[in-house]
C-alpha positions, 0 to 999 in steps of 0.5 A: 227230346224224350220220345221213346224213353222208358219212364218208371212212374210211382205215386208219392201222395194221394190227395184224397183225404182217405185215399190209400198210397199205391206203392206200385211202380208203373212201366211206361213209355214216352209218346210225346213231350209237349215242353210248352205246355208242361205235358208228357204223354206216356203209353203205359205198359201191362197194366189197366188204367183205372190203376193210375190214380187222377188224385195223386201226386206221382214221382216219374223217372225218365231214362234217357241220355241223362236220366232225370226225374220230375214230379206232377199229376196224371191228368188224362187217361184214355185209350188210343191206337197208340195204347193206354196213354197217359197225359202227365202234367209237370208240377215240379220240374226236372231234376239232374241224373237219378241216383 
């Protein structure tokens, strides 16, 4: 449904309790949505994954044939032959076209 879609992924929160706020804004691409289960695998693009953030709460705009948005966590990051991959846990779930 949302492979190949281009995601801009920025964390809203850390949950740390004296974590800092990484106002950075991640480029990825969608590998694979897994609806079942709630999970969206995304390469990331041109950075390190040890930037991405397993405490924190992020915010991921999916531009696709209608554009939407969701919230939720990183739960996995590794490298694969795919690239640094991304799994992404929906917390809250879509929301209609981005503004």
């Amino acid at each position: 449904m949302y492979e190949g879609s281009q995601v801009s992924l920025h964390m809203k929160k850390n949950i740390l309790a004296n974590g800092m706020t990484d106002h950075t804004c991640y480029q990825c691409t969608i590998y694979k949505y897994d609806e079942e289960n709630q999970n969206i695998y995304m390469i990331l693009e041109d950075e390190e994954l040890t930037r991405i953030s397993l405490d924190a709460v992020y915010s991921c705009d999916i531009f696709a044939v209608e554009d939407t948005s969701c919230e939720g966590i990183v739960e996995e990051r590794y490298n694969c032959s795919q690239g640094s991959m991304l799994r992404f846990r929906v917390k809250n779930g879509f929301y209609g076209r981005i503004s």
